[in-house]
C-alpha positions as CSV (number, residue, x, y, z in Angstrom):
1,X,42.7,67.0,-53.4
2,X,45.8,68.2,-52.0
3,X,49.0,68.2,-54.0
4,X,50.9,65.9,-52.0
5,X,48.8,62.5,-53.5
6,X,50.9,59.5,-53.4
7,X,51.3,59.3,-57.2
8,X,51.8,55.2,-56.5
9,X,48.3,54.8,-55.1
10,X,47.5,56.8,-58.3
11,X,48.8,54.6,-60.7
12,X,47.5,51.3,-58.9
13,X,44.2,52.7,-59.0
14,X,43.7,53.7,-62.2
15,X,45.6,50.1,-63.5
16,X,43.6,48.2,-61.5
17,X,40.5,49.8,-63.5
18,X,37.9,47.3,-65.4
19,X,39.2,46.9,-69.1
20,X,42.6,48.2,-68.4
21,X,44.0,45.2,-70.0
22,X,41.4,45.2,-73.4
23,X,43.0,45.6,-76.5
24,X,41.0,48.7,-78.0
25,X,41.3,49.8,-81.5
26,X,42.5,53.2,-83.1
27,X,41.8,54.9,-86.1
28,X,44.1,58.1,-86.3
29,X,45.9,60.1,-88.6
30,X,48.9,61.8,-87.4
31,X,51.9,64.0,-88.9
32,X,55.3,62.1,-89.5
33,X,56.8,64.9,-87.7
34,X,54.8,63.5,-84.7
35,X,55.3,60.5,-84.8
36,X,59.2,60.9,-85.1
37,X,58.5,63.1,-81.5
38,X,56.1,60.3,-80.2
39,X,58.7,57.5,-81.1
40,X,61.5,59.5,-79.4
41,X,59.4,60.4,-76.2
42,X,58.1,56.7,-75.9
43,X,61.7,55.0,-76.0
44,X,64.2,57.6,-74.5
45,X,61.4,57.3,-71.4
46,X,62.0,53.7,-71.8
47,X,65.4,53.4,-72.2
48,X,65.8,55.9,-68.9
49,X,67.2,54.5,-66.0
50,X,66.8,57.7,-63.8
51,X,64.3,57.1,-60.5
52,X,61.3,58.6,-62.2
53,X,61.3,56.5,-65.3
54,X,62.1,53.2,-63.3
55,X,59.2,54.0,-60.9
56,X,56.4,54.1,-63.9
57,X,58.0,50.8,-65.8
58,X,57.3,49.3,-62.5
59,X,53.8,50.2,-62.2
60,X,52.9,49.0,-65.8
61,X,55.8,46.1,-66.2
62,X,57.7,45.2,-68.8
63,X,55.1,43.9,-70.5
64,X,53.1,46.9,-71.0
65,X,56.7,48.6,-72.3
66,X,57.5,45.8,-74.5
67,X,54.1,45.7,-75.9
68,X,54.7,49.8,-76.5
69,X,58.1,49.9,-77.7
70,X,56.1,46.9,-80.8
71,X,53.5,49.6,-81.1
72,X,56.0,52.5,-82.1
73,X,58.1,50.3,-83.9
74,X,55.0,48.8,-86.5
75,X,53.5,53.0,-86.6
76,X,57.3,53.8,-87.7
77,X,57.1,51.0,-90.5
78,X,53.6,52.0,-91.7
79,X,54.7,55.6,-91.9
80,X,57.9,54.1,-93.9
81,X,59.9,56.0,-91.3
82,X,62.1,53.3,-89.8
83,X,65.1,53.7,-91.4
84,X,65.0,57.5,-90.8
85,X,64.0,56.9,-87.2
86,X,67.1,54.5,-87.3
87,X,69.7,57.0,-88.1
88,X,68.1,59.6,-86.0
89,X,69.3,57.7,-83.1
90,X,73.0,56.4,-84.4
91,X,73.4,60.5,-83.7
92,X,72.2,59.8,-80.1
93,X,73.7,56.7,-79.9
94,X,77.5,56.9,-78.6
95,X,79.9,54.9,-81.1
């Protein structure tokens, strides 16, 4: 494969995959230390207006993000780390 793959064609082939859509299951155990980082990965990527980022929500919709930014958001309660996450970002945030 040469490096110069149109990454689009990429992404609408692996989304148009059987199953893409099934909801699966996990059972994982992960640091809270990670989970701060994955939570802070998932919605600054997100939140990103830059080409890039835009390019990706498009391919998966805003479905797929809203559905992801739920899934951080319940992982963050479980771990009992929303408030922390909370104030994490009011430093981010501008007032």
């Amino acid at each position: 494969m040469g490096s110069n793959i149109n990454i689009s064609l990429v992404y609408e082939t692996l989304l148009a995959s059987p199953g893409m859509n099934d909801h699966i299951k996990l059972d994982m155990r992960v640091s809270r230390k990670s989970l701060l980082l994955l939570a802070a990965c998932v919605e600054s990527q997100i939140k990103h207006t830059n080409t890039a980022s835009a390019d990706l929500q498009n391919y998966f919709g805003e479905e797929t993000a809203q559905e992801t930014e739920k899934l951080i958001t319940e992982c963050l309660a479980k771990a009992e780390l929303t408030t922390l996450h909370n104030k994490l970002k009011s430093f981010q945030d501008p007032a």
